[in-house]
C-alpha positions as a Python dict, from the first residue, in 0.01 Angstrom:
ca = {
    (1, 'X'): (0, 0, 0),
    (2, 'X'): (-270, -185, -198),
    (3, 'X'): (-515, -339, -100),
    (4, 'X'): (-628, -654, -330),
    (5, 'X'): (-921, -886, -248),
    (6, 'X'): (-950, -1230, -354),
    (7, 'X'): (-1283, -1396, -371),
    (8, 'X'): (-1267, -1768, -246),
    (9, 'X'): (-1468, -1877, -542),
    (10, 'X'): (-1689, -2228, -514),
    (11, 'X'): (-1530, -2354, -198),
    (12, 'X'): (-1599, -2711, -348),
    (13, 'X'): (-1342, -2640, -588),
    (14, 'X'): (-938, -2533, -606),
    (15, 'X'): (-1035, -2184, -534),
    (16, 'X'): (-943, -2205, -116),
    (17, 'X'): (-647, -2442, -177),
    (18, 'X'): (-458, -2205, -483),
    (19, 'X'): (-527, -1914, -298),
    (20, 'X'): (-327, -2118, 22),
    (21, 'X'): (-104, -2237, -197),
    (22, 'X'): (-41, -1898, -336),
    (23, 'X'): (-10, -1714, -35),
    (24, 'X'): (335, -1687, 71),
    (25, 'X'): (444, -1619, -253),
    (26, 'X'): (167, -1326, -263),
    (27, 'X'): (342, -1187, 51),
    (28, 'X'): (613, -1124, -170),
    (29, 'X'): (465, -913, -374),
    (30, 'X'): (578, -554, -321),
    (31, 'X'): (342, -281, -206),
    (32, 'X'): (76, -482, -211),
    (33, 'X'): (-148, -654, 84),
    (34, 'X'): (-390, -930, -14),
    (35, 'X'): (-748, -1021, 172),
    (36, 'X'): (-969, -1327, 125),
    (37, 'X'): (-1327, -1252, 84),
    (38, 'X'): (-1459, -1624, 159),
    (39, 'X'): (-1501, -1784, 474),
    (40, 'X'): (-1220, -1838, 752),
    (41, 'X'): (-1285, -2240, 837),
    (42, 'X'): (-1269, -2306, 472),
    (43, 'X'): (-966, -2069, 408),
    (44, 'X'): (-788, -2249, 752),
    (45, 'X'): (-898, -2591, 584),
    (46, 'X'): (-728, -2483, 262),
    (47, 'X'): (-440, -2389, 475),
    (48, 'X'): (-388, -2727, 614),
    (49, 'X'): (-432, -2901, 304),
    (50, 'X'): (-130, -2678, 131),
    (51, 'X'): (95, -2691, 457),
    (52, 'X'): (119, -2347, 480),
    (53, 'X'): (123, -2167, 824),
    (54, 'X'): (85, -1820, 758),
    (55, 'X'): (-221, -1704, 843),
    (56, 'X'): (-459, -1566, 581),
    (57, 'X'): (-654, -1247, 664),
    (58, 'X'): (-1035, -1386, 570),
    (59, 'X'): (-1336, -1144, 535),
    (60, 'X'): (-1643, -1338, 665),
    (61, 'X'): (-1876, -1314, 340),
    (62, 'X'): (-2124, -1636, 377),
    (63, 'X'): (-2292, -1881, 628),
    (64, 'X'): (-2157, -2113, 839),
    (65, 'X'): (-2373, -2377, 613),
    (66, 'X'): (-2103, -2371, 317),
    (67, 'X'): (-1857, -2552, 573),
    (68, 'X'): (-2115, -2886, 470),
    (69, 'X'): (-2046, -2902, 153),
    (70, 'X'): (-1816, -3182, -10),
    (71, 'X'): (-1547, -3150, -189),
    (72, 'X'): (-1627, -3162, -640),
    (73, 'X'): (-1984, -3179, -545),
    (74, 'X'): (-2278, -2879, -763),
    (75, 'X'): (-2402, -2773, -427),
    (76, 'X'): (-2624, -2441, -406),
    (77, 'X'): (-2496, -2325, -80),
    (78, 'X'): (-2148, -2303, -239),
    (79, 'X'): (-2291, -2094, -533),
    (80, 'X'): (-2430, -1879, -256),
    (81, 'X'): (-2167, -1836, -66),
    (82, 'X'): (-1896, -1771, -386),
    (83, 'X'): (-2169, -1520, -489),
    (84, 'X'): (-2188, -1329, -143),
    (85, 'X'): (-1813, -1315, -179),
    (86, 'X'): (-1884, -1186, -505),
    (87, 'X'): (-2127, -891, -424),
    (88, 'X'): (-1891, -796, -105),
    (89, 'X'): (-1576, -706, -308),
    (90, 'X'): (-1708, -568, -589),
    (91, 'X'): (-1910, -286, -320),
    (92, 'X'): (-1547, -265, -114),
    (93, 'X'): (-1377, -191, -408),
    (94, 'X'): (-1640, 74, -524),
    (95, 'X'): (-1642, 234, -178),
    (96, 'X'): (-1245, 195, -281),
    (97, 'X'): (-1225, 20, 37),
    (98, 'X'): (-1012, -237, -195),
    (99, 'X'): (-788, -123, -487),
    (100, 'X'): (-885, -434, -685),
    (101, 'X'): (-1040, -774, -753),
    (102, 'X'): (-929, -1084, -799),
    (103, 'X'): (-1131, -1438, -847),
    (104, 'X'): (-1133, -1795, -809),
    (105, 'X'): (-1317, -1982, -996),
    (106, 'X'): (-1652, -2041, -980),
    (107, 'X'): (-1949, -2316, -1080),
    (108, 'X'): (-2214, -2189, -1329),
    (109, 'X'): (-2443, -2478, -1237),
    (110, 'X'): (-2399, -2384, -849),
    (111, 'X'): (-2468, -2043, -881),
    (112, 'X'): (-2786, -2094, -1094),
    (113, 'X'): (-2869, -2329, -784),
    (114, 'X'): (-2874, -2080, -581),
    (115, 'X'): (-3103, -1873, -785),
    (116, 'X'): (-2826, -1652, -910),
    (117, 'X'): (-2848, -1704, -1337),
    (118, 'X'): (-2576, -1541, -1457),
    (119, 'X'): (-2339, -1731, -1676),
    (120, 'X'): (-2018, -1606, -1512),
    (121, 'X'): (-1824, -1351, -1265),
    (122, 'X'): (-1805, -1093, -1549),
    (123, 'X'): (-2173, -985, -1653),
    (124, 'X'): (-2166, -1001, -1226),
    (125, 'X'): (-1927, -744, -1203),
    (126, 'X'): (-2107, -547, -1525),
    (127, 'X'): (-2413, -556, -1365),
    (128, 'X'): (-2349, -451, -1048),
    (129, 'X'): (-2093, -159, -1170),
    (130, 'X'): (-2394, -34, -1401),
    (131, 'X'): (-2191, -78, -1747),
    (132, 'X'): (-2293, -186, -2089),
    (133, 'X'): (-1979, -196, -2242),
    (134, 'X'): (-1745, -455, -2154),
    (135, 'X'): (-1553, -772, -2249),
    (136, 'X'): (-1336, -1040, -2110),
    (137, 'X'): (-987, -1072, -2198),
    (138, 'X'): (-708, -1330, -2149),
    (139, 'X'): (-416, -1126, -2050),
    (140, 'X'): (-32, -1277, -2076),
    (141, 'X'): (207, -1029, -1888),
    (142, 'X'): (543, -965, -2023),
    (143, 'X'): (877, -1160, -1867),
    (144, 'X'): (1087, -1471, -1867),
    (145, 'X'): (906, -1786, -1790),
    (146, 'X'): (1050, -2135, -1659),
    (147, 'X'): (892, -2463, -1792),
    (148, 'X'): (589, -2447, -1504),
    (149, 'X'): (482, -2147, -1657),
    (150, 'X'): (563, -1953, -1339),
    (151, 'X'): (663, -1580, -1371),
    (152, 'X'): (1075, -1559, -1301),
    (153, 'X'): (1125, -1253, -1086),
    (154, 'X'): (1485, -1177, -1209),
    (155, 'X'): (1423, -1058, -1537),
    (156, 'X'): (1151, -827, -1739),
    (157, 'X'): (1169, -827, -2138),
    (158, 'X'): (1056, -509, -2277),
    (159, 'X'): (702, -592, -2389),
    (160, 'X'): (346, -537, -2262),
    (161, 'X'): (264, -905, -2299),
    (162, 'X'): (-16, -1033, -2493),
    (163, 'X'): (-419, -979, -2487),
    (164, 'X'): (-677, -1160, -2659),
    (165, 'X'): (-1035, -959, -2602),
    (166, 'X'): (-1374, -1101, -2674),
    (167, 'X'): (-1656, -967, -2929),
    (168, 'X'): (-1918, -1256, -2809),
    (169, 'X'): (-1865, -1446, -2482),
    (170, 'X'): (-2092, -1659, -2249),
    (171, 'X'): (-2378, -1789, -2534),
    (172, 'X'): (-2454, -2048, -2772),
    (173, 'X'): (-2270, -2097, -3061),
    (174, 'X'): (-2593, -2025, -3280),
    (175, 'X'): (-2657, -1667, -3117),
    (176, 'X'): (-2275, -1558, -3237),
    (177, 'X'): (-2395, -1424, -3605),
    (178, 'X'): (-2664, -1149, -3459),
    (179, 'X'): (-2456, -1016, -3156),
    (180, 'X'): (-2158, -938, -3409),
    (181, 'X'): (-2199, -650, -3564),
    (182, 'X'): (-1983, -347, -3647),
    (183, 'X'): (-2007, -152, -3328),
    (184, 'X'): (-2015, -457, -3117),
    (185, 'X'): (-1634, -530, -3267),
    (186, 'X'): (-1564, -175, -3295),
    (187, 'X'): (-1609, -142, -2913),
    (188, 'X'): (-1411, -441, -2831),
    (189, 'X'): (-1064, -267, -3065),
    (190, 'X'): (-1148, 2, -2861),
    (191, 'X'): (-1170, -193, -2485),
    (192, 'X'): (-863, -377, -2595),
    (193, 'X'): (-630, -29, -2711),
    (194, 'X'): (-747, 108, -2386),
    (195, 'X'): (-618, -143, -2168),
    (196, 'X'): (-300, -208, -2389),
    (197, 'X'): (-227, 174, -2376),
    (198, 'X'): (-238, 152, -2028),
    (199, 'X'): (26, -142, -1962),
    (200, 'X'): (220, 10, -2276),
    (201, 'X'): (260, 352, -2032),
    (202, 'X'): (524, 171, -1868),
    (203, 'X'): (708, 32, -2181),
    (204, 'X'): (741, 221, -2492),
    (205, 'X'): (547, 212, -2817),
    (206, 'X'): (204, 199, -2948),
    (207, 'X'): (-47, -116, -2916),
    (208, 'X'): (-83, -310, -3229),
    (209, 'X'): (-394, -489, -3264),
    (210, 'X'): (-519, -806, -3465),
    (211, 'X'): (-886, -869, -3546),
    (212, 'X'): (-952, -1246, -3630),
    (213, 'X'): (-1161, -1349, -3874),
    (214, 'X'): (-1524, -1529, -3803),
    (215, 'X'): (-1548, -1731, -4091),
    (216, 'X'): (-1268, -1980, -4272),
    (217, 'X'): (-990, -1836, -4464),
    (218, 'X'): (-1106, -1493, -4325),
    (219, 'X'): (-1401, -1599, -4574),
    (220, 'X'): (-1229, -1588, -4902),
    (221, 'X'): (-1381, -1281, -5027),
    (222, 'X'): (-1683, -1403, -4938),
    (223, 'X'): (-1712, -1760, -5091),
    (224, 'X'): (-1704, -1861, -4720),
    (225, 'X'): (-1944, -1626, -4589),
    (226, 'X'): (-1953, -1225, -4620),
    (227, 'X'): (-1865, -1103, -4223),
    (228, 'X'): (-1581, -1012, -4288),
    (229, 'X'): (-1655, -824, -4558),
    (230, 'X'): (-2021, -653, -4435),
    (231, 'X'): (-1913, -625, -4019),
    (232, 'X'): (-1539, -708, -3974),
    (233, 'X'): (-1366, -471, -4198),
    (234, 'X'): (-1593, -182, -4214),
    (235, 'X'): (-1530, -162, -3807),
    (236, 'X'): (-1164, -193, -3827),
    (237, 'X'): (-1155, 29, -4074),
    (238, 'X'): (-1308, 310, -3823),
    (239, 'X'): (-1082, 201, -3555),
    (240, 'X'): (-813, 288, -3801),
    (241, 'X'): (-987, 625, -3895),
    (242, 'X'): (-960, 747, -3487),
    (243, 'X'): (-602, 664, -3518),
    (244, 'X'): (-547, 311, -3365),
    (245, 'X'): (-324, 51, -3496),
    (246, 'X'): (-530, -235, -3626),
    (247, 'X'): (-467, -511, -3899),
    (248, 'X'): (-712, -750, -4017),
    (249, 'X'): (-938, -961, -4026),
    (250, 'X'): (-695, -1230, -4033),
    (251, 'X'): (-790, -1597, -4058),
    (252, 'X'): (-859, -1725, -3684),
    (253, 'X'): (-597, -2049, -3703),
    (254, 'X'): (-278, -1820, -3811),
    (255, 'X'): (-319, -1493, -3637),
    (256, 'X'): (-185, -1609, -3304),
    (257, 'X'): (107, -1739, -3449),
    (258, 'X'): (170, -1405, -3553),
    (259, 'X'): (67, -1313, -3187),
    (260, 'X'): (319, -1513, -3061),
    (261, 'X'): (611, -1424, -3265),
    (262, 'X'): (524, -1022, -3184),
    (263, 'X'): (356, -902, -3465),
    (264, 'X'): (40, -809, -3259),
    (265, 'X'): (20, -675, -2908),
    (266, 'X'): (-378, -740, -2874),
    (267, 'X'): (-608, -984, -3046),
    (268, 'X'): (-985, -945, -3099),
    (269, 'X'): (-1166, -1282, -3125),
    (270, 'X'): (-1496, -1321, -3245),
    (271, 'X'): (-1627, -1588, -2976),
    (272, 'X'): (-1480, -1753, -2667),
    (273, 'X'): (-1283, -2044, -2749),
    (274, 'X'): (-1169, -1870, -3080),
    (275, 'X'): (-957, -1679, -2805),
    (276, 'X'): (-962, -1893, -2521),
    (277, 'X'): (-837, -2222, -2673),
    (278, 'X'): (-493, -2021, -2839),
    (279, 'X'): (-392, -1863, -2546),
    (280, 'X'): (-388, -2112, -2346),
    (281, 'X'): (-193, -2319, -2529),
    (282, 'X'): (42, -2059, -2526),
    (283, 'X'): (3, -2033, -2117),
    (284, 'X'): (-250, -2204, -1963),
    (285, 'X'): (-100, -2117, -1548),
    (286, 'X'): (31, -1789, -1635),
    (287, 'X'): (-319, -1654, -1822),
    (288, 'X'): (-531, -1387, -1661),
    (289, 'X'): (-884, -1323, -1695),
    (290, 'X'): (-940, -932, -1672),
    (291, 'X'): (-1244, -765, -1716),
    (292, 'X'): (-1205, -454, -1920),
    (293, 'X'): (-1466, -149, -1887),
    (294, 'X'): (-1526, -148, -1544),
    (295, 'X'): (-1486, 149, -1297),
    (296, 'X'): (-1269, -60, -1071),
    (297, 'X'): (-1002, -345, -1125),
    (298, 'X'): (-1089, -679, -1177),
    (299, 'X'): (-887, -988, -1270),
    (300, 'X'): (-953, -1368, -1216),
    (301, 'X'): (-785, -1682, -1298),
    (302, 'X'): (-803, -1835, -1643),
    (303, 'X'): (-987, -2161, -1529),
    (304, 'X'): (-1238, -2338, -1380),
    (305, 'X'): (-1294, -2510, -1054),
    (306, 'X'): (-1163, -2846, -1177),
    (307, 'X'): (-1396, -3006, -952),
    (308, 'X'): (-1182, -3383, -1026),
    (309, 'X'): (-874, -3209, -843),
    (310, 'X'): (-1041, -3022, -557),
    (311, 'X'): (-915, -3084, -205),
    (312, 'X'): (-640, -3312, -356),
    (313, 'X'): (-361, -3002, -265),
    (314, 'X'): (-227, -3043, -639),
    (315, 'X'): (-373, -2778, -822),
    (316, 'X'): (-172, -2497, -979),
    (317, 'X'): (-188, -2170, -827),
    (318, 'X'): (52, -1954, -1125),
    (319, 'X'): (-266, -1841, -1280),
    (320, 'X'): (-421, -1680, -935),
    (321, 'X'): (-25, -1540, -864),
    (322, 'X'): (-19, -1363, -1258),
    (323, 'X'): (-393, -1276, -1156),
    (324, 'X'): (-294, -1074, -843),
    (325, 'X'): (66, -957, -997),
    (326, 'X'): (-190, -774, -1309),
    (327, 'X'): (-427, -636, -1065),
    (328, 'X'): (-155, -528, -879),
    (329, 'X'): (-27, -360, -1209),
    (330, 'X'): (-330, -250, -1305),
    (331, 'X'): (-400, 4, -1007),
    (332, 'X'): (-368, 339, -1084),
    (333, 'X'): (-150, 493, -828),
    (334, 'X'): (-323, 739, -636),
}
């Protein structure tokens, strides 16, 4: 049996009530037990708010002050207690107390609040696993889908799904240019033919990654800038020398088309919404957030806390269920 824990995220935002509205569905899931790390009035409240009468095994992970806070409000005590949540998985699941990680969302501005300046869950989760090397990628898992984006339980097509990893993430626009550089992209092919090997051990076939492009028109030789020609290519270029399957760099605005039609398996983005914004136009509620380069398993829903829904019992839970379905996936059996 696995063991997954989901973090309650910024309990002023649709973390509790997808997680509620999740949960019988999570039930269903087979082999595989899931535990709220969070608080148990706020997890109850959720409960109410989503009808649902199961009851929801809660680990007790903050104060009893985070049951003050209103609902869509930046309030420090909920950065505190999502981070406490946080810190309390991540040590279960490296005691292997847990098999995974999953998250809800939480608020940047709450956090730093509560004196905790980080600029999301995943340097967290790097920093307290020790690791230097890691990236964030949006993860969409092979199968049928229905019009809600909801996964469709009674049939699998034969594909790993699709990946988009990160070179840069959490920074300002105008530090992009110095943190790419040939071994910063080389290590992200790398992260991203890991983790596709990995799912592809189930299906058949070899990962085939696409690099994007930084620059316009994969900068036109370099009449649009020289990247691509300098930092790009040279790295992919050694990724092909160690044997992996990589193409590019191909101009940012076409080479998820190509994603999406099954010419690539993986994508390596330069920055965050190069990535972010195409896959989730392709999926927003079935995307997953997975960290890749940790010691243990961690994924985490592909959105915010959509503070202007909170506590209104409409928010979507598919991303959270595709988030616990991949860590569920992801755990190596033992």
């Amino acid at each position: 049996m696995k063991t997954i824990a989901i973090t309650m995220g910024d309990p002023a935002g649709i973390g509790p009530e997808i997680i509620a509205g999740a949960w019988e569905e999570l039930q269903m899931i087979p082999d595989c037990r899931c535990v709220v790390y969070g608080h148990p009035e706020v997890m109850r409240r959720a409960a109410t708010l989503r009808n649902v009468n199961a009851e929801m095994d809660c680990v007790t992970c903050c104060a009893d002050d985070v049951l003050e806070v209103l609902p869509g409000t930046i309030d420090a005590r909920a950065g505190s207690a999502a981070y406490s949540a946080i810190l309390r998985a991540i040590d279960d699941a490296q005691k292997k107390t847990v098999d995974a990680v999953v998250t809800a969302p939480i608020h940047k501005a709450a956090l730093h609040l509560a004196g905790h300046h980080y600029p999301g869950h995943t340097e967290i989760f790097a920093e307290q696993c020790g690791i230097e090397n890691y990236a964030m990628m949006l993860y969409l898992g092979a199968g049928e889908w229905n019009m809600s984006g909801r996964r469709n339980m009674s049939g699998r097509r034969k594909s790993a799904g699709l990946a988009v990893v990160h070179v840069t993430l959490h920074t300002a626009m105008r530090t992009i240019f110095e943190q790419i550089t040939i071994e910063s992209v080389l290590a992200k092919i790398r992260l991203a033919d890991g983790f596709m090997r990995r799912i592809f051990s189930r299906y058949s076939g070899a990962p085939r990654i696409g690099v994007c492009s930084l620059n316009p028109h994969a900068g036109e030789e370099g009449l649009f800038g020289d990247e691509e020609i300098r930092i790009i290519r040279p790295a992919i270029e050694r990724a092909v020398a160690e044997g992996l399957n990589v193409d590019g760099p191909k101009p940012a605005d076409t080479i998820m088309l190509d994603a999406r039609d099954g010419k690539y398996d993986a994508v390596v983005a330069m920055f965050h919404d190069q990535g972010h914004i195409a896959l989730k136009l392709l999926g927003m509620y079935r995307a997953v957030n997975i960290t890749l380069g940790l010691p243990i398993v961690r994924t985490s829903v592909a959105h915010g806390t959509a503070f202007d829904k909170a506590w209104q019992g409409v928010a979507d839970a598919g991303s959270l269920i595709e988030a616990v379905h991949v860590a569920a996936l992801c755990v190596t059996p033992s």
